[in-house]
ROZASE-850394 format. One record per residue (C-alpha): residue number from 1; residue in three letters; x, y, z. Coordinates in pm, whole numbers. Layout:
 pos code     px     py     pz
 NUM  ALA      X      Y      Z
...
This chain:
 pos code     px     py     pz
   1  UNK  -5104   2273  -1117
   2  UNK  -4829   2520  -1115
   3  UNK  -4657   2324   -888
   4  UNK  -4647   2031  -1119
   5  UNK  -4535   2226  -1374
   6  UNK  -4228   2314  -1217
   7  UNK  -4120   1941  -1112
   8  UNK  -4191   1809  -1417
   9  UNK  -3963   2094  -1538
  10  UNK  -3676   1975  -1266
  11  UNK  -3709   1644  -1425
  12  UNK  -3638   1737  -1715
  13  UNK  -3325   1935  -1622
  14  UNK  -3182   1675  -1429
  15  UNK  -3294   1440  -1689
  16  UNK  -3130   1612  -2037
  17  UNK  -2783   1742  -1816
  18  UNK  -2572   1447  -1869
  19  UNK  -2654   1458  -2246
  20  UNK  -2584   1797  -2287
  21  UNK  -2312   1790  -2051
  22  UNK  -2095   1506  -2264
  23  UNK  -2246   1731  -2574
  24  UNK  -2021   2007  -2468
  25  UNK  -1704   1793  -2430
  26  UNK  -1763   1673  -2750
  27  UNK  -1785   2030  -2876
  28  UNK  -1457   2131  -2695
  29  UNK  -1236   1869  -2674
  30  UNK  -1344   1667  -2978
  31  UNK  -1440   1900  -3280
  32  UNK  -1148   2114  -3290
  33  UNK   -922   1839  -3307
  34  UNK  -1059   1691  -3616
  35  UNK  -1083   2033  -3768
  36  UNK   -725   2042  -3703
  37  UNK   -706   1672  -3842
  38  UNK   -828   1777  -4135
  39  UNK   -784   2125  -4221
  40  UNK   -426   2238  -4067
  41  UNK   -281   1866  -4137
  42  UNK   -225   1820  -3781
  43  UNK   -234   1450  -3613
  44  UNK   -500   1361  -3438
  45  UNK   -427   1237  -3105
  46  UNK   -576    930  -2877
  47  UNK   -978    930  -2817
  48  UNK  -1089    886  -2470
  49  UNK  -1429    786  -2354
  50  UNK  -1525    775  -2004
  51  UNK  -1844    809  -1779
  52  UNK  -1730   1176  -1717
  53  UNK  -1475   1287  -2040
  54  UNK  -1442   1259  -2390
  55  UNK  -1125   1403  -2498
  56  UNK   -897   1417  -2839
  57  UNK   -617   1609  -2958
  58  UNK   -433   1721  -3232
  59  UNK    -62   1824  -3267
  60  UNK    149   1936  -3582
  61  UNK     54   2101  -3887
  62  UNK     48   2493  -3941
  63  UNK     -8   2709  -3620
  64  UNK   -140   2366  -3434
  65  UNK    135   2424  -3177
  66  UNK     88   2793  -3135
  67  UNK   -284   2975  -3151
  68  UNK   -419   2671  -3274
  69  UNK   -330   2482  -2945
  70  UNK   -533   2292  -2694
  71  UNK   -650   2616  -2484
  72  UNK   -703   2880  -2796
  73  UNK   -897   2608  -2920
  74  UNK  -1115   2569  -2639
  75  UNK  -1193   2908  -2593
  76  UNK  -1279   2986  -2987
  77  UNK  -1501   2699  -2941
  78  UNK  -1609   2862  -2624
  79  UNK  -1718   3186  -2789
  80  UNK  -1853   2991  -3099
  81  UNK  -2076   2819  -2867
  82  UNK  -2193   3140  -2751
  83  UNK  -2240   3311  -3111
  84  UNK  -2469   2976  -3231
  85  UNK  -2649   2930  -2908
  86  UNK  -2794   3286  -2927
  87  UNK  -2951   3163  -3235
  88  UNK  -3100   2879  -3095
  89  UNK  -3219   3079  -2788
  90  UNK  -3494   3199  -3005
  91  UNK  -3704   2912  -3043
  92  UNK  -3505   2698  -2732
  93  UNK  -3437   2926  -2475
  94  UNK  -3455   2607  -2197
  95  UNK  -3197   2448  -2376
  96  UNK  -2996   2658  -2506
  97  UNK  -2900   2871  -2169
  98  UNK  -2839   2480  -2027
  99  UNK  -2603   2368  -2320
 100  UNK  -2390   2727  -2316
 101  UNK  -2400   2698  -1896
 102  UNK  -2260   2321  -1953
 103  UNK  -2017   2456  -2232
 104  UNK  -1850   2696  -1984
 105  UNK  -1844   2497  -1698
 106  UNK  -1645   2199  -1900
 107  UNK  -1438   2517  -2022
 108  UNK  -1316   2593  -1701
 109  UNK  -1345   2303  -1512
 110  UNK   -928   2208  -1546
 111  UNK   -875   2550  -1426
 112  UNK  -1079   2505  -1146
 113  UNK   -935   2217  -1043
 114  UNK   -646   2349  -1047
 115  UNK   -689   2633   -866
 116  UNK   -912   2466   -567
 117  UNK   -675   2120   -548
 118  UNK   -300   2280   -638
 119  UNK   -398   2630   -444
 120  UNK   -276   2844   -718
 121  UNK   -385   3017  -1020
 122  UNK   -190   2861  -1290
 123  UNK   -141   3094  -1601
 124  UNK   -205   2858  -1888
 125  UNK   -540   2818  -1799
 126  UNK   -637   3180  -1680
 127  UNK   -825   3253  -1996
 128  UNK  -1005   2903  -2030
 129  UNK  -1143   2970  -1677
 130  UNK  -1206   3322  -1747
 131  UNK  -1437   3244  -2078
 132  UNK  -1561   2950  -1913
 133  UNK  -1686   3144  -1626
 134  UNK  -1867   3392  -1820
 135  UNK  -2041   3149  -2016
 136  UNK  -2189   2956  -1711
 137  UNK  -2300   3301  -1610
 138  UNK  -2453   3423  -1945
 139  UNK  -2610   3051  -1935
 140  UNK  -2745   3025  -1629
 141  UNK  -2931   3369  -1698
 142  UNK  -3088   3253  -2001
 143  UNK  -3227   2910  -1895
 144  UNK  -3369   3103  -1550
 145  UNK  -3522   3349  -1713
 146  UNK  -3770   3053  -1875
 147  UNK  -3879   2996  -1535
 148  UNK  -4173   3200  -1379
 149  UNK  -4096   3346  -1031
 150  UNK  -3877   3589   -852
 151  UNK  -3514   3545   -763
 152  UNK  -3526   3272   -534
 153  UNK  -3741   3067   -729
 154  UNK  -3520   3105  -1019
 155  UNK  -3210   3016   -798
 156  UNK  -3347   2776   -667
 157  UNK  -3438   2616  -1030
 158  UNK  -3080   2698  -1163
 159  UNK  -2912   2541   -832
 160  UNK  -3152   2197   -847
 161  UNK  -3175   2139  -1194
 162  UNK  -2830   2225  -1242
 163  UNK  -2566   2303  -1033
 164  UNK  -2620   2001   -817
 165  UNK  -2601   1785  -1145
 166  UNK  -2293   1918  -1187
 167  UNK  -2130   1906   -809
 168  UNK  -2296   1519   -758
 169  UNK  -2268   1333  -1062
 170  UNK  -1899   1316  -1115
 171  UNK  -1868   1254   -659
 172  UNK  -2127    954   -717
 173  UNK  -1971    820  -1022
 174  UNK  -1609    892   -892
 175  UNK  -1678    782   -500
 176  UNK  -1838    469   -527
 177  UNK  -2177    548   -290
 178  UNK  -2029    683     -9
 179  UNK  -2258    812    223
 180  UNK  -2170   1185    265
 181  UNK  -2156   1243   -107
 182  UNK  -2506   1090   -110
 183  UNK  -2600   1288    196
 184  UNK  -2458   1638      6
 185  UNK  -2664   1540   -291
 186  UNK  -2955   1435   -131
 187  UNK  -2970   1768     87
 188  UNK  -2870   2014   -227
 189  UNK  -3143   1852   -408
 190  UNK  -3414   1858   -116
 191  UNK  -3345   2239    -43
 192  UNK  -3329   2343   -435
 193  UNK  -3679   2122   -474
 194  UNK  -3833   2318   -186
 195  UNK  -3766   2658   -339
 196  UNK  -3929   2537   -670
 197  UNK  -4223   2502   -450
 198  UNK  -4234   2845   -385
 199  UNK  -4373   2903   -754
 200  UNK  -4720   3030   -790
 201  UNK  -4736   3168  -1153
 202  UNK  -4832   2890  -1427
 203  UNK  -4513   2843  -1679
 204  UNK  -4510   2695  -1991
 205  UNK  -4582   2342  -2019
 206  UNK  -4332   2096  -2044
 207  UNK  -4424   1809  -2233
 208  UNK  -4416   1470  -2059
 209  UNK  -4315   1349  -2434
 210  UNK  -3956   1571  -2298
 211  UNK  -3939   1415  -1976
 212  UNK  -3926   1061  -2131
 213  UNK  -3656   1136  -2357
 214  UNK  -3444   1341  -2154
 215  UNK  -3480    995  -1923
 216  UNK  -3413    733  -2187
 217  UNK  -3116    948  -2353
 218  UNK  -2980   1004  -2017
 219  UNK  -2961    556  -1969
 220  UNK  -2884    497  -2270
 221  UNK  -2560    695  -2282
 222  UNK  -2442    578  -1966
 223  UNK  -2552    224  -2034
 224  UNK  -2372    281  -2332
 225  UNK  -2045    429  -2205
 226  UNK  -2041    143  -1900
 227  UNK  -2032   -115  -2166
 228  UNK  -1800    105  -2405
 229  UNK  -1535    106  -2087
 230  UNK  -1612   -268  -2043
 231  UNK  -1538   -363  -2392
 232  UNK  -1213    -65  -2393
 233  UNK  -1051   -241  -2094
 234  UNK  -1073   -592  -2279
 235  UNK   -945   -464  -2577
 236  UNK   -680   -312  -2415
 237  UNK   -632   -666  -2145
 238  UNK   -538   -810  -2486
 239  UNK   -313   -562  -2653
 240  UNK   -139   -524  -2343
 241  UNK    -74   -899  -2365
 242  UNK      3   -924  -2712
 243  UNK    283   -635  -2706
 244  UNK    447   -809  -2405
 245  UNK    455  -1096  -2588
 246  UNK    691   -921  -2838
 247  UNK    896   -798  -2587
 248  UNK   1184   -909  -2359
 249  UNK   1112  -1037  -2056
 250  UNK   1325   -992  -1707
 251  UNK   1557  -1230  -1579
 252  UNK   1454  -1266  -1197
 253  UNK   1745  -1425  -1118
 254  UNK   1941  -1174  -1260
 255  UNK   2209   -961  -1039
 256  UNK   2088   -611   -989
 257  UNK   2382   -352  -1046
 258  UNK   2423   -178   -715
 259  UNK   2581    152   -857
 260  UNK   2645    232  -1237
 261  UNK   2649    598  -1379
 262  UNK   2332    697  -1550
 263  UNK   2330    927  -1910
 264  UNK   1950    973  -1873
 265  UNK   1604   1170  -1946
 266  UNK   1280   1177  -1763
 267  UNK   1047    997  -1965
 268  UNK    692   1087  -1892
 269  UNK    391   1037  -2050
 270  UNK    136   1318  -2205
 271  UNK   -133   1271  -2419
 272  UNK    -25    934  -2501
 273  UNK     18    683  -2230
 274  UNK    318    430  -2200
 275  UNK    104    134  -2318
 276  UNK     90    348  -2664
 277  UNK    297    256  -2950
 278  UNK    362    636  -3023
 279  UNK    527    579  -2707
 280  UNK    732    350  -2785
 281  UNK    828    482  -3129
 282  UNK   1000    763  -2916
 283  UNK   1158    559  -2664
 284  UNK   1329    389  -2970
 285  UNK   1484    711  -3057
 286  UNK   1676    811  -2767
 287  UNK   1942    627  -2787
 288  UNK   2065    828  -3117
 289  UNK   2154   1095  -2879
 290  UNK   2344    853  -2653
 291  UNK   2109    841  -2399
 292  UNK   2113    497  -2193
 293  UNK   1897    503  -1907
 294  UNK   1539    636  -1854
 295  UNK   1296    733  -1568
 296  UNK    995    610  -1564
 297  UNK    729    797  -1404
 298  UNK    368    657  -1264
 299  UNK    195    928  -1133
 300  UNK    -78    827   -829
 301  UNK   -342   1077   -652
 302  UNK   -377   1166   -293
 303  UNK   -732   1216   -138
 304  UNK   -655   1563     20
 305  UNK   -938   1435    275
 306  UNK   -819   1092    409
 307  UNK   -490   1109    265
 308  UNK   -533    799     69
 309  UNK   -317    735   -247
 310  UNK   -394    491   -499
 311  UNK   -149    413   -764
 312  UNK   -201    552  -1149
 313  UNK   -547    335  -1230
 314  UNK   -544    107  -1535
 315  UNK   -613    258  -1863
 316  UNK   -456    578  -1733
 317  UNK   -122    712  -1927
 318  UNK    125    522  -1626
 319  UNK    -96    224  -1585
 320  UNK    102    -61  -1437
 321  UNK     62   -271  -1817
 322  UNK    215     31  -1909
 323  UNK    521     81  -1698
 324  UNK    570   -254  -1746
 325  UNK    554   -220  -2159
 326  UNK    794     93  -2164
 327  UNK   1039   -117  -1918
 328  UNK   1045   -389  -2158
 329  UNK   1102   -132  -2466
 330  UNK   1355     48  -2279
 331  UNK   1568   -313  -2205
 332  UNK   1532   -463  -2517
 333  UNK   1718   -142  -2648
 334  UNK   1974   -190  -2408
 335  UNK   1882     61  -2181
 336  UNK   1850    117  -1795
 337  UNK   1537    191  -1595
 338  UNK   1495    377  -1293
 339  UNK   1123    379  -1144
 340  UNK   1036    673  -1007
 341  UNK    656    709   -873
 342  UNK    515   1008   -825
 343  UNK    234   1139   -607
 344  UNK     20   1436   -699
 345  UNK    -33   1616   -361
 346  UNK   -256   1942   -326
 347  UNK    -10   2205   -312
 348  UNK    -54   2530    -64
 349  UNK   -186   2306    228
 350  UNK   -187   2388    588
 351  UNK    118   2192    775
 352  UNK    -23   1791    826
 353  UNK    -98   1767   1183
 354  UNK     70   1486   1391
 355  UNK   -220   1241   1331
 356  UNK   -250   1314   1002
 357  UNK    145   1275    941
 358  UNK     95    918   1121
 359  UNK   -240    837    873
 360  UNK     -1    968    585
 361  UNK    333    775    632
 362  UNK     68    451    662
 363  UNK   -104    545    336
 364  UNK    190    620    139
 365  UNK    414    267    252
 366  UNK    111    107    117
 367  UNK    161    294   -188
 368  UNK    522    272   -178
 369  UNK    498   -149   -140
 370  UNK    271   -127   -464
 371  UNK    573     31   -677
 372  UNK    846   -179   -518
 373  UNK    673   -475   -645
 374  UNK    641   -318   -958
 375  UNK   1029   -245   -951
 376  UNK   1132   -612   -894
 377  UNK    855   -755  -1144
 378  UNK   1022   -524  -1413
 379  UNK   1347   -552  -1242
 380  UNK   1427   -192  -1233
 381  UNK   1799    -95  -1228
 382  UNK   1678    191   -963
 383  UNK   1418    257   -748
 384  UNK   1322    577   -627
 385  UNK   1120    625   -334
 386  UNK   1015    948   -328
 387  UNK    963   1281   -466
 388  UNK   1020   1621   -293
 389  UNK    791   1580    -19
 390  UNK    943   1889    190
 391  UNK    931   1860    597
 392  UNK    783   1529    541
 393  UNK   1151   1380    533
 394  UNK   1202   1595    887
 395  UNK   1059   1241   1046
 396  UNK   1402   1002    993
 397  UNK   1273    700   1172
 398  UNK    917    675    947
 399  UNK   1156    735    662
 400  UNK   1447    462    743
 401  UNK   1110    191    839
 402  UNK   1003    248    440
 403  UNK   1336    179    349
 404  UNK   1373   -144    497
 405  UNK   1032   -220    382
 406  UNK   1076   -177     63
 407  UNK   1478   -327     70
 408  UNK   1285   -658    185
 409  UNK   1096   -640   -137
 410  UNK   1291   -503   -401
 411  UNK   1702   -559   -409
 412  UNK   1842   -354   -602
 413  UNK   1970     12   -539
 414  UNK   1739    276   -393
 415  UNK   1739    668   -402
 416  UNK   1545    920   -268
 417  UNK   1463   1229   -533
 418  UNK   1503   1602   -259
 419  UNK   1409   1884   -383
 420  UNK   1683   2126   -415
 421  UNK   1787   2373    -97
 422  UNK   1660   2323    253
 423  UNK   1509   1918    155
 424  UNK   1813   1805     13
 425  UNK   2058   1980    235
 426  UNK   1872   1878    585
 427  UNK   1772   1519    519
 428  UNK   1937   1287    769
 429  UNK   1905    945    612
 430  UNK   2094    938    272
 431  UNK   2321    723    463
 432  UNK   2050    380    460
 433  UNK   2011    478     63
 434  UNK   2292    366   -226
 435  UNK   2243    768   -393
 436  UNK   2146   1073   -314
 437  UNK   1916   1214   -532
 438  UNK   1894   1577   -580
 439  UNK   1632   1730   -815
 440  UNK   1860   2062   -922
 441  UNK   1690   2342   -964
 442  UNK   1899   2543   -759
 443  UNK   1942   2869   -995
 444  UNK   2249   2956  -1213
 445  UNK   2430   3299  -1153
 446  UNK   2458   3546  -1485
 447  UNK   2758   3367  -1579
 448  UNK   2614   3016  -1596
 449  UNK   2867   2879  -1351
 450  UNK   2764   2588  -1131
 451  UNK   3047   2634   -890
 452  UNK   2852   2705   -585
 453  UNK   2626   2463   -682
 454  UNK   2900   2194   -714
 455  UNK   2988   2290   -397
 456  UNK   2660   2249   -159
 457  UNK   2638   1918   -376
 458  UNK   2956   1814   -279
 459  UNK   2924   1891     82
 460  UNK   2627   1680    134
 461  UNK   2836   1388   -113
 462  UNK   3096   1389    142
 463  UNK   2910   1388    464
 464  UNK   2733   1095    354
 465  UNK   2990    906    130
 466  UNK   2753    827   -118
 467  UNK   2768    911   -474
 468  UNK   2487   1186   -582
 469  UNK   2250   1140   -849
 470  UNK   2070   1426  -1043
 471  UNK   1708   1277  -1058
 472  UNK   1568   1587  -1236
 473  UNK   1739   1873  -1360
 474  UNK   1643   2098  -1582
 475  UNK   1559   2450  -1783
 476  UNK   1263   2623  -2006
 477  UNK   1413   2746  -2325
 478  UNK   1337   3079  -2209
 479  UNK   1441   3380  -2173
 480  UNK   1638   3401  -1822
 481  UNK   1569   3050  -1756
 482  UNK   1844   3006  -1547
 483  UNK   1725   3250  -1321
 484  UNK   1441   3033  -1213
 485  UNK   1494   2663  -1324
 486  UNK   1188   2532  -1160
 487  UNK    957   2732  -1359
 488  UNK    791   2539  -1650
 489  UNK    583   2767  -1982
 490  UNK    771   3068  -1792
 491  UNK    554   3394  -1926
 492  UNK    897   3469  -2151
 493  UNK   1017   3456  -2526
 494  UNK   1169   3176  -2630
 495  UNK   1570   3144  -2619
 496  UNK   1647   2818  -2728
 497  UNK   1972   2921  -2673
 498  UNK   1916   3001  -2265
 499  UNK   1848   2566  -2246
 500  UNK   2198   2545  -2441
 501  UNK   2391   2745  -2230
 502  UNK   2208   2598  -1884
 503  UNK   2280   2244  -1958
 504  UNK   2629   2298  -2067
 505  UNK   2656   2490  -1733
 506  UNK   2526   2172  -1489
 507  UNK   2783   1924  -1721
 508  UNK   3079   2155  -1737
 509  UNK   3002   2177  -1328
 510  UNK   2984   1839  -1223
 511  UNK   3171   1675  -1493
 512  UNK   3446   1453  -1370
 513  UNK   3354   1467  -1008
 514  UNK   3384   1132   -825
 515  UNK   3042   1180   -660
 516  UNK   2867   1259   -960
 517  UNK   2667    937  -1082
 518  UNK   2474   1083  -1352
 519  UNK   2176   1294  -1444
 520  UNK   1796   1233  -1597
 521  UNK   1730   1574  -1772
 522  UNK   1316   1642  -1689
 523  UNK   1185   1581  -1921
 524  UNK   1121   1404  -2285
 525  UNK    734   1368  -2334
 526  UNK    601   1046  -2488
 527  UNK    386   1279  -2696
 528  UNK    699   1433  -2894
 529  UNK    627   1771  -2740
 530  UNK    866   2041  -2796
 531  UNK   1027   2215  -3081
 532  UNK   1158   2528  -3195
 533  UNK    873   2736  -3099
 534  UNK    816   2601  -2698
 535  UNK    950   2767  -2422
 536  UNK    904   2510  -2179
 537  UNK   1128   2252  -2045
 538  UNK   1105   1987  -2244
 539  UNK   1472   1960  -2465
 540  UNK   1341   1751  -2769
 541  UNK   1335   1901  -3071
 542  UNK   1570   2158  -2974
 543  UNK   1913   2233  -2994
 544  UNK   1999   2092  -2588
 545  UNK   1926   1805  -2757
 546  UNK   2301   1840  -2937
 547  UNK   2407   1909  -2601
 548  UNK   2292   1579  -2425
 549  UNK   2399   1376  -2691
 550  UNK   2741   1523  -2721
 551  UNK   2842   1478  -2331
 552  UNK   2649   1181  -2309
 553  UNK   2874    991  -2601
 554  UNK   3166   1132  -2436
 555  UNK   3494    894  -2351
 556  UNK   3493    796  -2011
 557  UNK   3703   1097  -1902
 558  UNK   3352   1217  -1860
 559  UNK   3242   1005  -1533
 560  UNK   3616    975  -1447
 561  UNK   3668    873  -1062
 562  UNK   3304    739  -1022
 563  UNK   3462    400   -971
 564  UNK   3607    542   -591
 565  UNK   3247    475   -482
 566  UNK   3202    116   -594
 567  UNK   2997    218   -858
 568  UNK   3070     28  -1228
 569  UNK   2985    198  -1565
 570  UNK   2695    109  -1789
């Protein structure tokens, strides 16, 4: 019967997607890299297999870090899908529409993301969602046109068989059973099924011979990739172990410094994850350019639903083994270690409402408990307790209760990172914190002077009585950088010179003032990121790295007066 037809059909679909959709990854993420491995002499970055990703990358070699990077990758291999997939549509039209629709939709899934969870339309990706876009359409078109029908029955094929594959699979995997995902994949299902129904016109048969192996591939790689992640996360249980072993461990007892002036970088991770030894191999490098403390940054989510935050999960780049590894690296080289958790929070978001500020100040002191742990079990020289988090400092009392939690946890000194303007100038309890931490990115004039910076600095140093500590500061090597500080991959030339000039600006500035305890530059990438040819913030690999080194190895004159606040050097 017609009817059959068709569901044995759906099967299938829903059957072969997961294959084909891990197929594309590989295709995208995978194959170019070891192209670039081996034909462009690039180095081939970490592997990473899980339930919904496989990923790889490459960096170095000739043109890697330019055309050849991550996103003109992706979209050659986009349109190379395309170009061999019209081939195949000859004899597979079923699969071959599926596999290009899959190809895009990987293609422009970051971008997505991006734009639905961070409400904005970030450049770098623009053409990866473009190309990936056009492919799910060009895709979809193909694989409905195998079915027989009008234009419902063909929607209602493409949006069974597989656009709720792709909107339920990662929710169900991800979310653990809860019961509206199940619900929204139950219903999309139920209402796609029901316009299949509608067919009437015999297809083409589908072979039950297809059905059963678009079933058994489907277990077998995710029986496979379960017990892959199971064996990963004892492999890496032990070499998490046996590193630590190696390393030197804190003194509990110890004294925690309550003020000391900090020559430091923002050391986050990308690509490679602070449990990695290419990690470490960098860490051991900074202090040739006399830098002698570090920021270490753990990155957790928000649920933009329930507002629940969950620390950086293990395995992840800022796992807590690995916080804990690159803490141990960074004091065995005689360096200091301030922790400084972030928490990625959808941007562009109506105002919280007053229950939903309540449900959020709950979530996050749970999170906030988590990392003060952390900080005494590594026994961080600093703790930071937050990241620009705007008119959610406007509530003092919710603000001075976390401190005193997490001062009942963790003893030694705590600061608070504002963002630059009306955060930092407005917040009213700097005075139950040891610093005040500004992230700078207040812009620089035409003649790089940081006088009227200095100034509003100062102001809030004084009111308060409490030295001020740069937690980020920073500049693209860009042209006009200075202009807008904040802006990261800014859509100018490069100027390595415009970084130069910008960070000899903020030292010349506060240089010498009593107030000033220091400054982590954002950022140094455990990856090595940076060079000559990048525009973006990052300083290694580029002349501001001269810069930092030479104020940072300074005589004392440089931090002269910091003593007035109680504070000690080194």
């Amino acid at each position: 019967m017609p009817a059959r037809r068709e569901w044995m059909r759906l099967l299938y679909w829903v059957a072969s997607y997961y294959p084909l959709y891990m197929a594309a990854q590989v295709w995208l993420w995978v194959a170019p890299a070891y192209w670039l491995h081996w034909l462009a002499g690039a180095e081939m970055g970490p592997l990473r297999v899980d339930p919904l990703l496989v990923s790889a990358g490459a960096r170095g070699g000739p043109g890697a870090g330019a055309w050849f990077g991550q996103q003109g990758m992706a979209v050659a291999m986009g349109v190379a899908a395309w170009v061999l997939l019209r081939f195949a549509r000859r004899r597979w039209p079923d699969v071959a529409g599926r596999a290009l629709a899959l190809v895009g939709f990987v293609l422009c899934g970051n971008w997505l993301v991006a734009v639905t969870l961070r409400g904005g339309l970030p450049g770098r990706g623009v053409w990866t969602g473009v190309v990936g876009v056009a492919l799910v359409v060009v895709g979809v078109r193909w694989a409905a046109a195998t079915v027989a029908g009008g234009y419902w029955t063909r929607a209602g094929m493409a949006l069974a068989g597989m656009a709720a594959p792709a909107a339920t699979l990662p929710l169900l995997l991800a979310g653990g059973g809860r019961a509206w995902m199940i619900a929204t994949a139950a219903g999309v299902m139920v209402v796609g099924s029901l316009l299949v129904f509608r067919v009437r016109t015999a297809v083409g048969e589908v072979r039950a011979v297809s059905v059963v192996a678009g079933l058994v591939a489907s277990v077998l790689v995710f029986g496979a990739l379960h017990e892959g992640r199971e064996w990963q996360a004892a492999q890496r249980a032990a070499e998490v172990k046996r590193v630590l072993a190696g390393l030197p461990k804190p003194d509990e007892g110890a004294p925690f410094p309550k003020l000391y002036f900090h020559r430091g970088v923002n050391f986050t991770a990308n690509g490679y994850g602070y449990e990695s030894e290419r990690a470490r191999a960098l860490l051991r490098r900074l202090p040739e350019f006399e830098i002698q403390s570090i920021a270490v940054v753990p990155y957790g989510g928000m649920d933009r639903r329930t507002l629940r935050m969950a620390p950086a999960r293990a395995g992840s780049w800022e796992s807590d083994a690995g916080v804990e590894i690159i803490a141990a690296t960074a004091r065995g080289l005689g360096m200091k270690v301030m922790l400084k958790p972030h928490v990625w929070r959808p941007q562009g978001d109506q105002p919280l409402t007053e229950k939903e500020r309540e449900r959020w100040f709950r979530e996050y002191g749970t999170f906030l408990e988590h990392y003060a742990r952390m900080a005494k079990r590594i026994h961080a020289d600093t703790f930071c307790i937050g990241v620009e988090f705007g008119s959610l400092t406007e509530d003092e009392a919710q603000w001075r209760g976390l401190i005193a939690r997490v001062r009942a946890i963790y003893a030694g000194p705590l600061v608070y990172a504002a963002n630059f303007g009306k955060e930092f100038e407005s917040i009213r309890f700097w005075d139950a914190l040891d610093y005040i931490g500004l992230d700078n990115y207040y812009p620089l004039p035409d003649d790089y002077s940081a006088g009227a910076i200095v100034e509003k600095v100062e102001r809030v140093a004084k009111q308060y009585g409490k030295p001020v500590l740069l937690t980020e500061a920073g500049y693209s090597s860009a042209v006009g950088a200075h202009k807008t500080p904040w802006a990261d991959h800014p859509p100018s030339p490069v100027s390595l010179e415009e970084q130069v000039k910008s960070y000899e600006a903020i030292f010349a500035g506060f240089s010498g003032k009593p107030w000033f305890a220091g400054v982590y530059w954002w950022k140094i990438e455990t990856d090595g990121a940076g060079g000559p040819l990048d525009n973006s913030m990052v300083p290694w690999g580029k002349p501001a790295m001269g810069t930092l080194k030479r104020w940072y190895g300074r005589p004392d004159d440089f931090v002269s007066g910091f003593e007035e606040w109680g504070g000690r050097l080194r």
